[in-house]
C-alpha positions in Angstrom: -105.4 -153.6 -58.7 -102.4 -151.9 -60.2 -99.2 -150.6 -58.8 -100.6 -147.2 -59.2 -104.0 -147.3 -57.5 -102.5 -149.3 -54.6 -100.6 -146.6 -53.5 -103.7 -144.5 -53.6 -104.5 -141.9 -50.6 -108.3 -143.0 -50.9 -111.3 -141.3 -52.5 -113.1 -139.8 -48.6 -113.1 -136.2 -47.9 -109.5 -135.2 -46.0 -110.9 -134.8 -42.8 -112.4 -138.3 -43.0 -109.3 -139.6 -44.0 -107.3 -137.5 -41.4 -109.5 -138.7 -38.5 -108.9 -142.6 -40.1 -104.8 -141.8 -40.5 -104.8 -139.9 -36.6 -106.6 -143.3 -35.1 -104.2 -146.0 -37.4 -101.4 -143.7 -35.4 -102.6 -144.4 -32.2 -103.5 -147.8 -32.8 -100.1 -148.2 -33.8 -98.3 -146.9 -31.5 -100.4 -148.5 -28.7 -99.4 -151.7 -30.6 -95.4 -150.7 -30.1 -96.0 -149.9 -26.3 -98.0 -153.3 -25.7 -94.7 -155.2 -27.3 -92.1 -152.8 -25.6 -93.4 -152.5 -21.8 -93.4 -156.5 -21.4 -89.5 -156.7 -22.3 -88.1 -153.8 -20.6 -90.3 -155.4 -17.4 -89.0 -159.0 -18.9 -85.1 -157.0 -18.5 -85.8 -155.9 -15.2 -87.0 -159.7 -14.0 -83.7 -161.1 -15.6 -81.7 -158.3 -13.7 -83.5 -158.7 -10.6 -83.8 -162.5 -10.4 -82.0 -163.3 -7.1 -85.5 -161.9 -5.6 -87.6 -164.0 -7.2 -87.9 -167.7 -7.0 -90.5 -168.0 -9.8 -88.7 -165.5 -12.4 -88.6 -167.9 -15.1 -91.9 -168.7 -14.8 -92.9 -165.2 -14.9 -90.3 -164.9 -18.2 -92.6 -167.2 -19.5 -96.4 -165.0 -19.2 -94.4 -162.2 -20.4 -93.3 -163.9 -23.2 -96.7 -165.2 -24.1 -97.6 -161.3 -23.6 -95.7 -160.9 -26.4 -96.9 -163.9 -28.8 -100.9 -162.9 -28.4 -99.9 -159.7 -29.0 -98.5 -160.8 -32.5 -100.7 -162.8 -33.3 -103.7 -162.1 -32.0 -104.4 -158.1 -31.2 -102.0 -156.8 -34.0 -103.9 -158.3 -37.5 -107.0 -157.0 -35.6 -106.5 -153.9 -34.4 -107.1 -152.0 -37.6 -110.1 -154.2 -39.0 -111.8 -155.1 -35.0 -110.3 -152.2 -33.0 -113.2 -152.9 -30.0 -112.5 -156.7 -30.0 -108.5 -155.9 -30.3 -108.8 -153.6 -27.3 -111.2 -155.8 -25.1 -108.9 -158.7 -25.6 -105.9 -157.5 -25.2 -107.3 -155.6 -21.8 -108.5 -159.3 -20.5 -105.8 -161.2 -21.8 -103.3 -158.0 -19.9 -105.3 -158.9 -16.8 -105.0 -162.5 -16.7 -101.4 -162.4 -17.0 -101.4 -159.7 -14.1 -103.1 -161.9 -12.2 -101.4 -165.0 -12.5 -97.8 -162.6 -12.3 -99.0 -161.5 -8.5 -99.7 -164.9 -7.7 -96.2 -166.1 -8.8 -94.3 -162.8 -7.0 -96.3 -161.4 -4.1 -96.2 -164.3 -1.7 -92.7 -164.2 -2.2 -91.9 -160.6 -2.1 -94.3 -160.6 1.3 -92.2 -163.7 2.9 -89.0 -161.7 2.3 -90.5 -158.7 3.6 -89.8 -156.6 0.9 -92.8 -153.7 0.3 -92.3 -153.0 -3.7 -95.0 -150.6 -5.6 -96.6 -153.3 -7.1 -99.7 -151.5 -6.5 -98.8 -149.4 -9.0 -99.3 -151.4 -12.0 -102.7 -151.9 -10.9 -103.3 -148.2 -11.1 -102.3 -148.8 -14.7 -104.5 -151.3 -15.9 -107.6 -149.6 -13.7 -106.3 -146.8 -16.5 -106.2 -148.1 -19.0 -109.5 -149.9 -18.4 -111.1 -147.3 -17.6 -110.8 -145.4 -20.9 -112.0 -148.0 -23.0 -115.1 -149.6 -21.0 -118.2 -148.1 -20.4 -119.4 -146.9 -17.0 -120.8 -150.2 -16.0 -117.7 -151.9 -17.7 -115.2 -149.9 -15.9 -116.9 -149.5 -12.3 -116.7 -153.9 -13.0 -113.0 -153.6 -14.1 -112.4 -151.2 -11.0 -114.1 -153.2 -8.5 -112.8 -156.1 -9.5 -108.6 -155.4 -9.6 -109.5 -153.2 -6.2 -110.9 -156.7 -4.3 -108.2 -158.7 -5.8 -105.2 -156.0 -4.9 -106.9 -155.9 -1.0 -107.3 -159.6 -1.1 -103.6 -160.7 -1.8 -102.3 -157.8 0.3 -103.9 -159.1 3.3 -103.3 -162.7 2.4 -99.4 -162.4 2.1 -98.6 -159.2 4.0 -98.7 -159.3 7.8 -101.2 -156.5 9.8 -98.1 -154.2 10.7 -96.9 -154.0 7.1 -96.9 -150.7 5.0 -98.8 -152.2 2.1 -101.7 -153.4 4.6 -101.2 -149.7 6.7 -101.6 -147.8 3.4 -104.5 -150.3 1.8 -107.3 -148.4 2.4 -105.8 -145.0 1.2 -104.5 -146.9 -2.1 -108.3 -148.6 -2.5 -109.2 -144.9 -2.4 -106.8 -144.1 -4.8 -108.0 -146.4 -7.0 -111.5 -145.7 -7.5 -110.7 -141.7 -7.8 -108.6 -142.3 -10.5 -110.9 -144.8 -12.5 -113.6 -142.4 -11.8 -111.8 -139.6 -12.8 -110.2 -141.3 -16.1 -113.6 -142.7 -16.8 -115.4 -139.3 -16.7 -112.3 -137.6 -18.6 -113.0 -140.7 -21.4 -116.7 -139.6 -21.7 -116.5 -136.2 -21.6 -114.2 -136.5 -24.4 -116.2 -138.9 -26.5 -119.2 -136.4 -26.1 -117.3 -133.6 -27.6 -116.1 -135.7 -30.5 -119.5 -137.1 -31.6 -120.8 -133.4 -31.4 -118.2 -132.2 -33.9 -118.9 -135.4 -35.6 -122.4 -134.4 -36.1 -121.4 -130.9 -36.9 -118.8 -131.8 -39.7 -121.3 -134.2 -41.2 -124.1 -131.3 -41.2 -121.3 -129.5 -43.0 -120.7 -132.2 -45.8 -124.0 -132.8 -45.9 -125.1 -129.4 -46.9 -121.8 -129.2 -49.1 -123.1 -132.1 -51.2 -126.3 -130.7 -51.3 -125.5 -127.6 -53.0 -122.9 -129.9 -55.5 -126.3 -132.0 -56.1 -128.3 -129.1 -57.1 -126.2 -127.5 -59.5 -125.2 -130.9 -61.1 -129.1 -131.4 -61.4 -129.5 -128.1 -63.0 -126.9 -128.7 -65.7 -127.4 -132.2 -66.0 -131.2 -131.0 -66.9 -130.2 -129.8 -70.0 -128.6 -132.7 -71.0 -130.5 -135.8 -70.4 -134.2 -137.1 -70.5 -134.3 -137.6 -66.7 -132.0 -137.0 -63.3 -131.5 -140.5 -62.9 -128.5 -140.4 -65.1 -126.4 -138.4 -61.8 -127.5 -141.8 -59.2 -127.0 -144.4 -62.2 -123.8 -142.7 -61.9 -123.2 -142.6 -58.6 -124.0 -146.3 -58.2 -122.2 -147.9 -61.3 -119.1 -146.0 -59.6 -119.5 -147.5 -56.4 -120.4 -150.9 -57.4 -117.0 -150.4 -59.7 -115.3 -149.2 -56.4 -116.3 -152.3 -53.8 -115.0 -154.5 -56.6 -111.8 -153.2 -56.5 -111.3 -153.5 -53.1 -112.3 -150.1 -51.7 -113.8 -149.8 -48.3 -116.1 -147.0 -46.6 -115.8 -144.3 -46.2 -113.9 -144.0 -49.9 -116.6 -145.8 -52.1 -119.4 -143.6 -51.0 -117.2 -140.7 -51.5 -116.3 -141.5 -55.0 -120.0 -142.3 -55.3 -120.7 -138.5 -54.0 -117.9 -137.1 -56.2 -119.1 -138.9 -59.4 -122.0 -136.6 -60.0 -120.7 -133.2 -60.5 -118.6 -135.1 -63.6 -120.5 -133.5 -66.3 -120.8 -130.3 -64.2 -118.5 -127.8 -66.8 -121.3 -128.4 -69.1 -123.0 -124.9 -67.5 -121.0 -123.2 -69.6 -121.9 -125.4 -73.4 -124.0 -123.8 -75.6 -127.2 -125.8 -76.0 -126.9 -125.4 -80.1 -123.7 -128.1 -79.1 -124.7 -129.7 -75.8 -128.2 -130.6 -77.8 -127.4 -131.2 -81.0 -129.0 -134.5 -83.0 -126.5 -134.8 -85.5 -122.5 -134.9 -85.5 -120.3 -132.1 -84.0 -118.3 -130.5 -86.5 -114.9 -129.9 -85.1 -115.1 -126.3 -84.3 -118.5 -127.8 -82.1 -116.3 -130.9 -80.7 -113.8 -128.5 -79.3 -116.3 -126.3 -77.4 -117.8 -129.2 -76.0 -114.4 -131.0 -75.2 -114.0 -127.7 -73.1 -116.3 -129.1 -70.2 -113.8 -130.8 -68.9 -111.4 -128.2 -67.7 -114.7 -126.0 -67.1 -115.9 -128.3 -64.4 -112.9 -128.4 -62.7 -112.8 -124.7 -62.6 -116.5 -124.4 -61.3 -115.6 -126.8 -58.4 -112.7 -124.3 -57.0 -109.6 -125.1 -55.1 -111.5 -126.6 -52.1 -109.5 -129.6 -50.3 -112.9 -131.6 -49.8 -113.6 -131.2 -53.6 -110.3 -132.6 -54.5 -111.5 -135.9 -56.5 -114.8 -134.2 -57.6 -112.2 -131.8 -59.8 -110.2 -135.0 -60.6 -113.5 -137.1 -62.6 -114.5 -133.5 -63.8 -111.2 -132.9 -65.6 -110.1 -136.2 -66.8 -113.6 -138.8 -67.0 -113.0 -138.3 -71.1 -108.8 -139.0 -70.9 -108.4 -142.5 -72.8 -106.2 -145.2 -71.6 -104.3 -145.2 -74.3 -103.8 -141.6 -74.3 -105.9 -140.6 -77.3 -108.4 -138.5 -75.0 -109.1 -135.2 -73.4 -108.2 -132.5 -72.4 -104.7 -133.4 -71.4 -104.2 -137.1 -73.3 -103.2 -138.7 -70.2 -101.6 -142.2 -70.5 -102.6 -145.4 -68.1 -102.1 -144.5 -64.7 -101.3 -141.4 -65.0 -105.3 -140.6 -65.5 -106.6 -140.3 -61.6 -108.4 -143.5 -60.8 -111.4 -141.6 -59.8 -111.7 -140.9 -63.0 -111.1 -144.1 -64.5 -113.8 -145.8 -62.7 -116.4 -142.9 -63.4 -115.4 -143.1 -67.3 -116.4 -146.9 -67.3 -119.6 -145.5 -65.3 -120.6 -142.8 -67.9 -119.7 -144.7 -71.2 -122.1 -147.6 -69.7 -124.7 -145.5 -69.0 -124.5 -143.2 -72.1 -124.9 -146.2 -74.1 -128.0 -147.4 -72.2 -129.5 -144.1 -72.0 -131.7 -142.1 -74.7 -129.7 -139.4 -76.0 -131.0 -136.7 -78.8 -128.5 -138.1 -81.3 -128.8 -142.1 -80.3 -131.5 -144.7 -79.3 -130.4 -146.6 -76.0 -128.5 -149.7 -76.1 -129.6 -153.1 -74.6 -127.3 -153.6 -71.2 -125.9 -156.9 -72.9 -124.6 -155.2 -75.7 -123.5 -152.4 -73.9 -121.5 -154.3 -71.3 -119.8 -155.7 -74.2 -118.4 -152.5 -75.6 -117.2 -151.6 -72.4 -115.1 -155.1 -72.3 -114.3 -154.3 -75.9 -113.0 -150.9 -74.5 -110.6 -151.9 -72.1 -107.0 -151.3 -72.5 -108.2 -148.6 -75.2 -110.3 -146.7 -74.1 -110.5 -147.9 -70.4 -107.7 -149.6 -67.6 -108.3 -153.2 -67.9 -108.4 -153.2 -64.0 -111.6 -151.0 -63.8 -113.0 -152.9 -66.3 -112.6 -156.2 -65.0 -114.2 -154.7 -62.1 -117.2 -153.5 -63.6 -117.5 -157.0 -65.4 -117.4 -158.4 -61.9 -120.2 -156.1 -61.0 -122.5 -156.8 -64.1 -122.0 -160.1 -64.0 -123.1 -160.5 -59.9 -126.6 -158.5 -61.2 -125.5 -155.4 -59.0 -125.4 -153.1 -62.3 -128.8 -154.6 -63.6 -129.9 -153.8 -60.1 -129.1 -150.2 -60.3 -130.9 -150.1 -64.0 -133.9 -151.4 -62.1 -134.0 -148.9 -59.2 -132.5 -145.8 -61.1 -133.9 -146.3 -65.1 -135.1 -143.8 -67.2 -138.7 -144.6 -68.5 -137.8 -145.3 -71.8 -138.1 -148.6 -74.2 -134.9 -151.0 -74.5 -133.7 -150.2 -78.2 -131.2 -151.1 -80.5 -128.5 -148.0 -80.6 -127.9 -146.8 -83.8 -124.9 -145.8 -83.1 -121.5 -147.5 -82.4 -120.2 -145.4 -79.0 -120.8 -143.0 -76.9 -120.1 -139.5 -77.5 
């Protein structure tokens, strides 16, 4: 993948991309917290030593806090955030537990009455967020029995921590049941807005799809040219390393590409033979057409990329702006590979389709003139795995295999 594309923002709709960059935040910063709150408490132990005849040993679980931390919940909290979170919430517990072994009999034998019970109200927190209600109520019980069973082990009956137990127990469960219920109510409200932005898109695309079908009827035997499109893009797409939500929104975008074509006289947009100039520059005009027709909207920000610049050549002899290399939008560098492919294997009024073989080849002829030798080393990836043969199969127009009797697509 080049320099250029792997600085890319992504292909997915900007609220898609804002909800992924919002949680990558959190996840982050949750990272920072889990590596800074064991060495400030690692500082206070070494401060604080002459109380504590197991510090170094308790040095040493804080400083294998640290280590599974690196190198286990960091590289997953992006890729396995629900594995990331569960581990590090067990792993945080065991290392509680074995902690209050190594400090409470000692703190109780000097007779000193610290809040330790406080950083059990943490983890029963914390806990409480991320489990479910059966998972939590669990996580609850379980740190509430263990902080009532050490407290009565090590602290005599007159003690404040044993005189304040059962208020703290209390304490407990309100506040997991209260963080719990806060954690639901707010996951309810953000799959309802889910569901509600989605019905949104949804109805979004499917006014896109209708007036791409409409225009692309007047240019094409059959609509499966749009979802041949679609799918060469996002087979393109995987193999270049793009995840979901991006390749099916580059899939989504790919279809309105031929959209300025509304406005193309069907004496040009039909014609059999070749376009005199005069003709070549009205239908050149689609592309700045279709970007016009798709607006200023944020969510239609790549559709108006492949609209405008799917005909721009890598080399810069293209249209309508002769963009050079990277400076062509990768969206629509991966749809240009798309449309070529499929133009070639398609029936057209002025051409016979192509056979896929000798199709494929042109478009490995292609790159580095016509195309970024990136996208189509990604395509040939894709043909060569069956996945674009695949998508012929599913998606082809019901038309012969032919020799073309021409030498490109228009």
């Amino acid at each position: 993948m080049d320099e250029n594309s792997s600085a890319r923002s992504g292909f997915a709709l900007p609220q898609d991309r804002a909800v992924q960059d919002v949680t990558l935040a959190i996840e982050r910063g949750l990272f920072v917290a889990r590596l800074v709150i064991p060495a400030l408490v690692a500082l206070a132990v070494v401060l604080f030593r002459d109380n504590l005849g197991n510090w170094v040993a308790v040095l040493f679980l804080l400083g294998l806090v640290e280590l599974y931390n690196l190198v286990l919940i960091g590289p997953t909290m992006v890729r396995f955030p629900r594995f990331s979170h569960t581990a590090g919430i067990l792993l945080d517990t065991a290392v509680l537990v074995a902690c209050a072994f190594l400090t409470v009999p000692e703190l109780a034998a000097r007779g000193i009455t610290a809040d330790f019970w406080l950083v059990f109200l943490l983890f029963i927190v914390g806990a409480a967020f991320h489990f479910g209600p059966i998972g939590a109520a669990l996580y609850t019980a379980f740190l509430s029995g263990f902080f009532a069973w050490i407290s009565l082990a090590y602290f005599p009956a007159g003690s404040v921590t044993v005189e304040n137990l059962p208020v703290r127990l209390a304490f407990f469960v309100a506040i997991g049941g209260l963080v719990w219920w806060l954690s639901f109510e707010l996951n309810r409200r953000r799959q309802y807005l889910e569901v509600a932005n989605r019905s949104l898109e949804r109805q979004n695309f499917d006014t896109i799809l209708m007036l791409a079908t409409v225009v692309e009827a007047r240019d094409s035997f059959t609509g499966a040219h749009l979802q041949r499109i679609r799918y060469y893009s996002e087979a393109i797409a995987r193999h270049l390393g793009y995840q979901e939500p991006d390749v099916s929104a580059l899939g989504e975008a790919s279809i309105t590409h031929d959209v300025g074509k509304a406005f193309t006289p069907d004496g040009v947009l039909k014609k059999a033979g070749p376009l005199t100039p005069e003709e070549r520059r009205v239908m050149e005009r689609h592309a700045p057409d279709g970007e016009r027709i798709l607006g200023d909207r944020p969510a239609f920000r790549v559709h108006r990329e492949i609209a405008r610049h799917h005909h721009e050549w890598w080399d810069g002899t293209g249209y309508p702006d002769q963009l050079v290399g990277p400076a062509i939008p990768l969206s629509a560098r991966i749809v240009a590979v798309a449309d070529v492919f499929d133009a070639l294997t398609s029936r057209r009024p002025y051409k016979e389709p192509w056979d896929s073989a000798r199709a494929a080849a042109e478009v490995f002829r292609l790159a580095g003139r016509q195309f970024d030798p990136l996208v189509v080393e990604a395509f040939r990836r894709a043909y060569h795995s069956g996945e674009i043969e695949a998508i012929r199969a599913r998606h082809g127009d019901p038309v012969p295999e032919a020799l073309a009797v021409v030498s490109e697509a228009r």
